[in-house]
C-alpha positions as CSV (number, residue, x, y, z in Angstrom):
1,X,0.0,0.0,0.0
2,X,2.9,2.3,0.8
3,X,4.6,1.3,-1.9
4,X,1.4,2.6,-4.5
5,X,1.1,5.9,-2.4
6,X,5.0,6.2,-3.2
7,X,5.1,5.6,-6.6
8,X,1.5,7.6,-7.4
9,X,3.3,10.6,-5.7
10,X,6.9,10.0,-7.5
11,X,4.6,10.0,-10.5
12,X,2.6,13.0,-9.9
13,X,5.9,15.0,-9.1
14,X,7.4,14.0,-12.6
15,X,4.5,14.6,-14.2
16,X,4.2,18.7,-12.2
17,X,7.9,19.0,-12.8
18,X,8.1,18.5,-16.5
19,X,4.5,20.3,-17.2
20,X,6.5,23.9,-17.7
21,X,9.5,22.4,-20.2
22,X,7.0,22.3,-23.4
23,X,5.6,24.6,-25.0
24,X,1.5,24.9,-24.8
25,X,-1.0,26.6,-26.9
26,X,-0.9,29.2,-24.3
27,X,2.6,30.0,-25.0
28,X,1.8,30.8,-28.2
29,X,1.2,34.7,-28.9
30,X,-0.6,35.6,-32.5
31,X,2.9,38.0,-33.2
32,X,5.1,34.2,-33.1
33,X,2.5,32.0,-34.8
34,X,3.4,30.7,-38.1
35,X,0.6,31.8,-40.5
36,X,-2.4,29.2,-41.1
37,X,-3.2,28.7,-44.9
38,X,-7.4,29.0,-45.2
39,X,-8.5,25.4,-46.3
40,X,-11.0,24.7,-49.2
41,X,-12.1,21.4,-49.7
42,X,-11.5,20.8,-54.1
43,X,-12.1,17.2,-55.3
44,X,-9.7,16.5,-58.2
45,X,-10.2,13.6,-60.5
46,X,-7.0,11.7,-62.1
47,X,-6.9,8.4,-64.2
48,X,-10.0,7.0,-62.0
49,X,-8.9,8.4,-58.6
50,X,-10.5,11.3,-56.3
51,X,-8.9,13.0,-54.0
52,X,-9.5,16.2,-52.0
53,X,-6.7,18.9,-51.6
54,X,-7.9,21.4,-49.5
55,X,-5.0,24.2,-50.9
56,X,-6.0,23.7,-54.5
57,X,-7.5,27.3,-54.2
58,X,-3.9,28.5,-53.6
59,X,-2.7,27.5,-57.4
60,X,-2.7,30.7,-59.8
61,X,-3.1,30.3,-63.5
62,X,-0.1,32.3,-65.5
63,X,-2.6,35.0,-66.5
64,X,-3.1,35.8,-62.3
65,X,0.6,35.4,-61.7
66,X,0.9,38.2,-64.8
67,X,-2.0,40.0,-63.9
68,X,-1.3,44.1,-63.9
69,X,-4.9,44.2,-61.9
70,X,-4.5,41.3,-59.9
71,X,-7.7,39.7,-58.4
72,X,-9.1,39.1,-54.9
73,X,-7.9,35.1,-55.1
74,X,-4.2,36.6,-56.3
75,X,-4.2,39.1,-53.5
76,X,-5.2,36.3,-51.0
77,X,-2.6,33.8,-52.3
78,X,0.1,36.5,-52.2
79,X,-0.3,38.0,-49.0
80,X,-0.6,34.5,-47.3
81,X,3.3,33.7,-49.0
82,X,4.2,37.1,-48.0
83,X,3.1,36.2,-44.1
84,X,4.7,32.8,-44.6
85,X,8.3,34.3,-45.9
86,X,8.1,36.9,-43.1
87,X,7.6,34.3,-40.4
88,X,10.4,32.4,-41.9
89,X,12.9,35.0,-41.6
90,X,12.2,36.0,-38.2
91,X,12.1,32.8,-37.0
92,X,15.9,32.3,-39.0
């Protein structure tokens, strides 16, 4: 009986001990979070398979890519990859 009370109170020390060394959701402030990419569900059809790819949206045709007046599916695409390469480099 001692012996469980002992080992139940070795474990909940480890366990209180080692809470503080990872990093929690908490932790996490919006200014240090990488950017999350907005998902849309596409279904894309291939030599008999389906399959869903939730970034398809992200892919720009040459003509947006070129685009003098770029539209609102460019703008979103770019400034997500502008977020993404600026929370690379300060995380560098």
């Amino acid at each position: 009986m001692k012996r469980s009370i002992l080992l139940t109170l070795c474990a909940f020390s480890l366990l209180s001990a080692c809470k503080d060394t990872y990093p929690t959701i908490d932790m996490h402030t919006q200014e240090n979070a990488p950017p999350i990419a907005e998902r849309k569900d596409s279904l894309l059809e291939a030599h008999g398979n389906t399959r869903v790819d939730p970034y398809f949206w992200m892919r720009l045709t040459d003509q947006q890519k070129t685009a003098t007046d770029p539209d609102i599916q460019t703008k979103k695409v770019v400034q997500y990859l502008k977020d993404e390469n600026t929370y690379a480099q300060v995380r560098s």
